[in-house]
Structure formats: structure tokens, C-alpha cells
N, C-alpha and C positions, 0 to 999 in steps of 0.2 A: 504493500500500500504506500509506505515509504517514496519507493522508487516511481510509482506511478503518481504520484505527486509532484516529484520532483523532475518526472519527464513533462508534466503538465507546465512546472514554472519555466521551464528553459523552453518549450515550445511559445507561452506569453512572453518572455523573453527576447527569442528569435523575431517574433514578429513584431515586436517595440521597437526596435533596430531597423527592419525591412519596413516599416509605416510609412518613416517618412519619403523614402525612396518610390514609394509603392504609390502615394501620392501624386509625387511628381510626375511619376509616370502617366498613373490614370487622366490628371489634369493638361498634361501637356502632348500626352501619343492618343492614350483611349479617345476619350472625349471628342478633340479636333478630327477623328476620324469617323467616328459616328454623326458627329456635326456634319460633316464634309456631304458621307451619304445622303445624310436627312435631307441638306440644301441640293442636292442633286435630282430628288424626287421633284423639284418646283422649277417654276419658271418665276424668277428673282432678278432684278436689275441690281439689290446688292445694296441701292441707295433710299429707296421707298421702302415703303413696313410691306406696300402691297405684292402678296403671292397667289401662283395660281399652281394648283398642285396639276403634275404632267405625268404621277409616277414615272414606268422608265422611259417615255416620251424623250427625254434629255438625250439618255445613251442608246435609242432608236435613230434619234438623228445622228449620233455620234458615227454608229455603226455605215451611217449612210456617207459620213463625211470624206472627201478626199483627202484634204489636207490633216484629216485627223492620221487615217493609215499614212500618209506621206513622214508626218512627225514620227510614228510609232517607227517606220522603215530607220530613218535616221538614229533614231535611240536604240537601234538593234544595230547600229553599225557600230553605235556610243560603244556600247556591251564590246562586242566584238573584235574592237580595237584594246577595249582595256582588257581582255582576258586572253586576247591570244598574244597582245605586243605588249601592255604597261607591265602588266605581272612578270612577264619571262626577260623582261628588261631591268624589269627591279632588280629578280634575280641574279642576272649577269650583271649589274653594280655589284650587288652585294658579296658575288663569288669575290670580285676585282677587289674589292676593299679587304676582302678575307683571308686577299691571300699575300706572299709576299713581294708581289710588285713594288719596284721603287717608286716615290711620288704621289705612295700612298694618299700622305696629309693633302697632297693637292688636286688628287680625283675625288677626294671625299669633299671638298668646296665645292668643285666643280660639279658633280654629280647634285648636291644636296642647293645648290643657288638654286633654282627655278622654283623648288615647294616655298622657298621662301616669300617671295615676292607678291605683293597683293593680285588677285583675279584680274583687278580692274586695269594693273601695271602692266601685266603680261598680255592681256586684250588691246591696251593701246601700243605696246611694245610691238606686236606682232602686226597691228594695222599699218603701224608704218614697215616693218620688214616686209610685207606682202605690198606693198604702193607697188603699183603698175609703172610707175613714172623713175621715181626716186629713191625705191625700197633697195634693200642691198641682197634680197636674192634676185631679184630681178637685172640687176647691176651684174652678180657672179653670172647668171644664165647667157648674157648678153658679152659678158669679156670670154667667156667659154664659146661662145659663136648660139648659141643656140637665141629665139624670140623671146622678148619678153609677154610673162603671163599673167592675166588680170584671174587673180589667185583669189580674192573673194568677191569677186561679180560676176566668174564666168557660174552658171548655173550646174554643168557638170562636176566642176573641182574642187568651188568652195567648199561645201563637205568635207572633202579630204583634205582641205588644208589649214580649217577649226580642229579635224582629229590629230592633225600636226602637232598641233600644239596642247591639245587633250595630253598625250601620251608624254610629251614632253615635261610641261608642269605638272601630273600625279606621279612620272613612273619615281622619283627619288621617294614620293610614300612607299611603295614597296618595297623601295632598296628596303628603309631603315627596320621594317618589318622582317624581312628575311637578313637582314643584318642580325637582328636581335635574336632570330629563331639560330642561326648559323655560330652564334656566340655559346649557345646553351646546348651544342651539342656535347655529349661528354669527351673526351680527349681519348678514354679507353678503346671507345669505338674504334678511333682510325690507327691507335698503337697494335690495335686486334687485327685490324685490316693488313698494316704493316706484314705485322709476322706470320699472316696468311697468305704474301706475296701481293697483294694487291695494288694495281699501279693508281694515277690519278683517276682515268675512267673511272675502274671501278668501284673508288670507293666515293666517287661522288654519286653512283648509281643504286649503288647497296649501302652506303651509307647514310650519306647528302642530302637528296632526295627524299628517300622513306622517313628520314627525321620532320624534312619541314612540310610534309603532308598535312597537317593540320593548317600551316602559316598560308598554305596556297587556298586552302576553302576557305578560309575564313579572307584570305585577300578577292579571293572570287564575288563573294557575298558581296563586302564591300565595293569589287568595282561594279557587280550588276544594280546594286540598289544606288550609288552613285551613279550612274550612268545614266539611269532610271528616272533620274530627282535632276539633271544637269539642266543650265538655265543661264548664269553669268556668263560665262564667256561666249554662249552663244548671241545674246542679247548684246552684249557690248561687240561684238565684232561684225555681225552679218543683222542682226536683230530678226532673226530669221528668215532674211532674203538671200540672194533676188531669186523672185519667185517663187517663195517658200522654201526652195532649194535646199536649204538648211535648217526648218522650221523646226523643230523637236515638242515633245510635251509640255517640257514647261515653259515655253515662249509662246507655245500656242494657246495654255491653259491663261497665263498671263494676259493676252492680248483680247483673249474672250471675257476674263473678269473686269479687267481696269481699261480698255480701252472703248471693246462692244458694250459693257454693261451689261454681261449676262450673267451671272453669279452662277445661278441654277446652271448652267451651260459648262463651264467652267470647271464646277465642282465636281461634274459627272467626268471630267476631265481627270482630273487629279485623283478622285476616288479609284477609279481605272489602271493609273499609276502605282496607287497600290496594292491593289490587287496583283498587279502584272507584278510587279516586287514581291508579294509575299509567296506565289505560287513559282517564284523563279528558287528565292531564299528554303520553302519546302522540297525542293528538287535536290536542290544540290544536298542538303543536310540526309535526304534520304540515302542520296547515294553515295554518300559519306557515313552513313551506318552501316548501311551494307557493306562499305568496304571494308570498314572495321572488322563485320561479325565474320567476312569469309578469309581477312588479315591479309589481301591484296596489298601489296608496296606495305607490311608493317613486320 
């Protein structure tokens, strides 16, 4: 009776501690999301009290929208650039820093400047390197012999030339993540590899690798639900022009709230966002238990 009493205080205990947290959460994640729904069901200008309930009337037209799928296409290139280039770029920083290359101290500046630098620095920074006129890749392309290219106004490229720079200012986040995971490997591991004959391949294969397994899902997660949520730099450089060309979720969900005056419109927008987030975030975590329970790469 003792002990079940005193499993009872440390359970009120436990959760004296997780309240306030638990709070936060609910106030600041739950809440704004069920809101989000609820305003998604109406037709709301956002500015007047007056509503006209549409149920899914919002995400009927959504379904119907061009430029909605157009954004959605762009935000799966978002993904896709950060999962197949930011992440395995991190990484190759982070081998570089890890290992004993000279010059160290001055690829770990070099590498880690761009996360530094504010959104809005590197949006303006990059609108002048891309100038058609007087930018300095346009300058190199043109002393190389080659045309200069109008890098965010042609409608086919600019895309690819916001994910330039996507990759550019996050991938030093994932260095320092796979920095951090590549520091807490244990040293036994690769003295064991040593005396098993193991060259550099292999024990970054059997070693390397299967350790930062965890650091790569959990960096996944991160670039899909960031990818997902992206907004600044697209606004500040193309503002998702020309021609939509570059238009993504949250430039579009923005321009429906604060510019159309469609709240309700908008909402169903971002609701959408997350969904697409949470069913991306349950994928991968599934197939990261799975990998565990059959002990694939562990």
C-alpha cells in the first residue's frame, strides 16, 4: 500500500513538472490548429465578425485550384532538394570537419557562415548575385563565354535557383547535427574496426553510418516539415512569381489571407499543410520502427 502510494505521488509529481510545458503546448500547437480547421469550414474575410459556414466548400475549391497543386509541386521539390542534397551535404561537412584535414578551423567558418546570416540578408544577398545585368554569377557565366541568365524571372529556372540557395543556407544545420551525432560515436567502435582490418570505407559503412541512423530521421523530419512551412525566402526573393512559377504554400496561403481577404480560404490552406506534415512525419517514424524491430543498418 506503501509503494502504491508513493507511485501515486511521483506520478502527481511527474505531471506538476510536464503542466507547464503541457500548457504551452496545448495553447500554442493544439489550439491554433483546431482554430485553423474550425476557420477553414467558413467563408471569412478575417476582418468583419460576418461568417458564412461553406463546411468543406473551402478545400472543394482548393482541390479545384491550379495554383494550389502548382505550390504543392514546388514544396515537393522544397522536400526533395532538402532530403536528397541539404542532408547528405551536411553530412559530407561534417565527415570534413571530423576528420583530419588541414584548415580545419577554416572550413568550419566557412561551412557554418550562411546559417548565420539573417533570411532576409541572404534573400537580398542572393537578389543581387542573381541580377541579370550586374550580378557576379552572371559576370562569371559571361567571362566563361557562356549568356547571361535572368535567374529569377525566367519562369522555368527560378525555382531552381530559390532551391540554390535553400540548400545553401540550411545544409550547415545539418552539418552541426551530424557533427554532434559523429562526436558521440564511441572510439571503441573504430579501434574494433581497426583490429578487424577495416579500411576507411568500411568503417564508415559499418560503423559511421548505422550510428547516425537516428541523426538522419530525425534530420528528415525536420527538412520535410520545414520544407513544408517555407515562406521567407521565397517571398523576399521571387514573392512567388513570375507567374506563380515559384509560388509555394505558404506564399500562397499568405496572399489568400492578407492580400484576397479570404481567411476561411487560406486556413483550409494551411490546415492542408498540416496534414501533409503530419502524414509525411507518421511515414517516416513508421518506417523507422520497422527498421529498428527487423535491426536493418543497427
Amino acid at each position: 500500500m506503501i509503494s502504491s502510494k508513493k507511485k501515486r505521488m511521483n506520478a502527481w509529481t511527474i505531471l506538476l513538472f510536464i503542466l507547464p510545458a503541457l500548457l504551452v503546448y496545448v495553447v500554442y500547437v493544439v489550439y491554433p490548429i483546431i482554430t485553423t480547421f474550425n476557420y477553414s469550414l467558413f467563408d471569412w474575410s478575417g476582418l468583419s465578425a460576418d461568417t458564412t459556414f461553406v463546411g468543406l466548400g473551402n478545400y472543394i475549391s482548393l482541390y479545384m485550384d491550379r495554383i494550389f497543386w502548382l505550390a504543392l509541386q514546388n514544396n515537393v521539390l522544397i522536400v526533395m532538394a532538402s532530403v536528397l542534397l541539404q542532408i547528405p551535404l551536411g553530412l559530407i561537412m561534417a565527415l570534413i570537419l571530423s576528420s583530419s584535414i588541414k584548415g580545419r578551423r577554416f572550413f568550419n567558418v566557412m561551412f557554418f557562415l550562411p546559417y548565420l546570416m539573417s533570411t532576409v540578408a541572404i534573400g537580398l544577398l542572393w537578389i543581387y548575385m542573381f541580377d541579370p545585368v550586374n550580378g557576379p554569377v552572371n559576370q562569371i557565366l559571361m567571362w566563361l563565354g557562356f549568356s547571361p541568365v535572368s535567374w529569377l524571372a525566367d519562369p522555368a529556372i527560378a525555382i531552381y535557383a530559390v532551391l540554390f540557395v535553400i540548400i545553401w543556407q540550411f545544409s550547415p544545420f545539418y552539418m552541426i547535427l551530424f557533427r554532434a551525432a559523429i562526436v558521440g560515436i564511441p572510439d571503441e567502435l573504430y579501434e574494433a574496426a581497426d583490429i578487424d582490418g577495416a579500411n576507411s570505407k568500411n568503417k564508415f559503412f559499418y560503423v559511421t553510418l548505422p550510428t547516425l541512423i537516428p541523426t538522419i530521421v530525425t534530420s528528415s523530419i525536420l527538412a520535410i516539415v520545414g520544407s513544408l512551412k517555407a515562406f521567407d525566402i521565397f517571398y523576399i526573393m521571387t514573392g512567388g512569381g513570375p507567374g506563380h512559377a515559384t509560388e509555394i504554400l505558404g506564399t500562397y496561403m499568405y496572399k489568400q489571407g492578407f492580400i484576397n481577404f479570404s481567411m476561411g480560404y487560406a486556413s483550409a490552406i494551411a490546415f492542408t499543410m498540416f496534414v501533409i506534415a503530419f502524414v509525411c512525419v507518421v511515414i517516416i517514424q513508421t518506417l523507422e520502427y520497422l527498421r529498428r524491430k527487423r535491426g536493418i543498418l543497427s
